[in-house]
N, C-alpha and C positions, 0 to 999 in steps of 0.2 A: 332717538337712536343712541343706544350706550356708547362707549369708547371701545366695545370689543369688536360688533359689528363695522363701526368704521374702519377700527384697524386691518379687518376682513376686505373690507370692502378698497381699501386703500391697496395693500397688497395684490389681488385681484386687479383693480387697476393697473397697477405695475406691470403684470405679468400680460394683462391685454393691450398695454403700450408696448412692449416686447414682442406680440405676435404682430401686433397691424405694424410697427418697425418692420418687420421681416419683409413684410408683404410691399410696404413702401419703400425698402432698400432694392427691390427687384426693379418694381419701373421705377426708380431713381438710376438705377446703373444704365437697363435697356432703353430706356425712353430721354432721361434727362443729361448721361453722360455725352453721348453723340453730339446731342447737338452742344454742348460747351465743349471738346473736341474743335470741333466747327469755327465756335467764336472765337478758341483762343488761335485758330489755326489764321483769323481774318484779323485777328488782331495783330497777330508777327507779320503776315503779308505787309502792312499797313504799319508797319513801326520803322521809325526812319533813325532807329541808333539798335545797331546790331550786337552792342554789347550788354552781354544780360549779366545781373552781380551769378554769383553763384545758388544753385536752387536746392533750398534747403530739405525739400521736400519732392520727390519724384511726382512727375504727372499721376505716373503708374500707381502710384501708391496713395496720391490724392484721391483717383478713381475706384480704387477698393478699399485698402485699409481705412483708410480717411472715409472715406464716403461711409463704410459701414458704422465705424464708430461714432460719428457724427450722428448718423440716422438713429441709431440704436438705442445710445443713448438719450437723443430726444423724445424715441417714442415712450421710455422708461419714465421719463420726467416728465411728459405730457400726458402721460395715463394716471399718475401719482395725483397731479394737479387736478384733469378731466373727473376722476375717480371723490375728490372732495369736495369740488362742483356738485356733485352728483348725490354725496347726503347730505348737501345743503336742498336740492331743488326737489329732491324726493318726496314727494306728497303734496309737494307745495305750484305746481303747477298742473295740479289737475286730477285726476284720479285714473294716473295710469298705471301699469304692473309697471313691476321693475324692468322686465326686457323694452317696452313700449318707451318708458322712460330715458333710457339710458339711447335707443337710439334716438327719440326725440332730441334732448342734448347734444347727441353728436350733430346732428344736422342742423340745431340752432350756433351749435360754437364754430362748426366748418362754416356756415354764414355770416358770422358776425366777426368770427376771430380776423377769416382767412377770404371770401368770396369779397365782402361787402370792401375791405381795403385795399383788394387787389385790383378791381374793377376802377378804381381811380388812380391807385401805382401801381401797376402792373409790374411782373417778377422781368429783369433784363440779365439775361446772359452776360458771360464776361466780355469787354472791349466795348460796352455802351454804356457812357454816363462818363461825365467829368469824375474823376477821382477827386479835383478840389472842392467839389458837393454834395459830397459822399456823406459827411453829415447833417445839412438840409435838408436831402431827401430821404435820410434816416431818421431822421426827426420827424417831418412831414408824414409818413408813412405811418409809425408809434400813433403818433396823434391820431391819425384817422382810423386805425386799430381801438385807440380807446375811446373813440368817439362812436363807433361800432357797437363796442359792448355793452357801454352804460346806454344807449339806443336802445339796445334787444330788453336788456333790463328793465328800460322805462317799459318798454313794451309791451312785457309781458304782465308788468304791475300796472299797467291801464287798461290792460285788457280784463284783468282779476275784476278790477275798481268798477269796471262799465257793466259787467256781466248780468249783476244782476237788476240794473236798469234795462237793457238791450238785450239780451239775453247771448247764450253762449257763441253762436253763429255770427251777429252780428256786431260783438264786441271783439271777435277775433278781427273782423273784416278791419272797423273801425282803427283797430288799436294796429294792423297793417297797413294800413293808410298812412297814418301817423309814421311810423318806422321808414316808409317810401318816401316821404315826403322832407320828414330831417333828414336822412341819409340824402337825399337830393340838395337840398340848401346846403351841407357840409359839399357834395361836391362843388359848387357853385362859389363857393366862396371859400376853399381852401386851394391854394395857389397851385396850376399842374406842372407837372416834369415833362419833359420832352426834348431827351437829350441822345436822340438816337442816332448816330450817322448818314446822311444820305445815299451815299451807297452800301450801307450795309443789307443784308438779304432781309426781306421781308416776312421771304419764306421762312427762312431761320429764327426768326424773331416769333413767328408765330406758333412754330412748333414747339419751342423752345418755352413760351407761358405757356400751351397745351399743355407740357407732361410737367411743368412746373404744379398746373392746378390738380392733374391727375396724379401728382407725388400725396398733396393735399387731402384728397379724395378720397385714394385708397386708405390715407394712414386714419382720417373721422370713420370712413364706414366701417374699416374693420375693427374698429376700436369698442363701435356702437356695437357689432353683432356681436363680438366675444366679451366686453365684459357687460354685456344686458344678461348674457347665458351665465355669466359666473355671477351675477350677481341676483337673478333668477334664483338660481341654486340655492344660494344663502338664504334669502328674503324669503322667499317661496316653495319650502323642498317638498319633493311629491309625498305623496303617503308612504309609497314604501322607505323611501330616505328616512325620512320621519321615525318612520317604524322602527330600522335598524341603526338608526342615532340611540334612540331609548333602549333596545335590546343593547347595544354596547354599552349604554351609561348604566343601565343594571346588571352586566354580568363584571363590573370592573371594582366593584366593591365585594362580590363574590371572589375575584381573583385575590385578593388581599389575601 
């Protein structure tokens, strides 16, 4: 893959972290504002010094401006990155097109990045969790994030390795097993969090990782469907594209 395609393909990602952003800034505002709303509203309740410093930053404006450029920008950087993932793994897991690929990808990174570390730290709304271990369980968390990826990694390179002993079927099986089974002993032996208040709402708590993982969700799927089709395009252009690619690079030396 030359350096022109990539750059192609890099940009196009950019622009499909841009669209699944949008689509993720939607239920981030409808689904995940509310309930933070909620926590900070149980958290004033529940605060026993009524004097706040001055707020540098408006709610209002955390929940729109902030929220969008937060999102926005993420999905831009997280499609740039997804997008180099992506001529790296290209060919190299299997023989699929590009659209099959690309959402392959997104559904291995939304597991590995984001499902697989959240199932052992789960996302908490604001007014739960010590603030003095705010770094432990940031730490903690990273860790089992990277312990996630290099996982999928081995994963997929023992699945390659097994294949043609086992054949394709049951090297996936195999090499899934494997991936269950570390991912299990990493839970098991990395230390849990459980710093939630006892009376805080349950309900809230649980709503609150719903649209946390649906924030997640929506911003891998849409990422996969739009740039597999931009990158479809490139990799793969139909005949007629084709056609009027060549008719334009032959009448442009005519134009001269």
């Amino acid at each position: 893959m030359n350096s022109a395609i990539v750059r192609n393909l890099l940009v196009r990602g950019m622009l499909a972290g841009l669209a699944a952003g949008l689509l993720a800034l939607a239920v981030a505002y409808f689904l995940g504002e509310p309930r933070v709303d909620s926590a900070i509203a149980y958290e004033d309740s529940h605060s026993h010094a009524h004097e706040h410093g001055v707020e540098l930053v408006s709610r209002t404006m955390q929940s729109t401006g902030g929220l969008a450029t937060g999102v926005l920008l993420y999905g831009v950087a997280f499609g740039g990155i997804a997008a180099l993932a992506y001529c790296f793994a290209l060919g190299r897991i299997g023989r699929f097109g590009p659209r099959a690929s690309a959402l392959l990808l997104s559904g291995a990174g939304l597991l590995a990045v984001y499902v697989v570390p959240f199932l052992k730290y789960p996302a908490n709304p604001p007014s739960v969790g010590d603030p003095d271990t705010i770094g432990r369980r940031t730490t903690l968390y990273f860790l089992m994030m990277v312990l996630s990826v290099l996982l999928a990694v081995g994963t997929v390179i023992l699945g390659k390795r097994l294949a043609p002993r086992l054949g394709t079927w049951n090297a996936t099986i195999a090499a899934g097993a494997f991936f269950v089974l570390a991912v299990g002993l990493a839970y098991a032996f990395l230390p849990a969090v459980n710093e939630v208040p006892k009376d805080f709402s349950g309900t809230l708590l649980w709503q609150f990782r719903l649209a946390a993982l649906a924030i997640q969700l929506t911003l891998w799927t849409a990422f996969g469907l739009v740039f597999g089709l931009l990158a479809e395009r490139l990799l793969s252009p139909r005949p007629a594209d084709a056609g009027q690619r060549g008719t334009t690079a032959q009448a442009a030396p005519a134009a001269r």
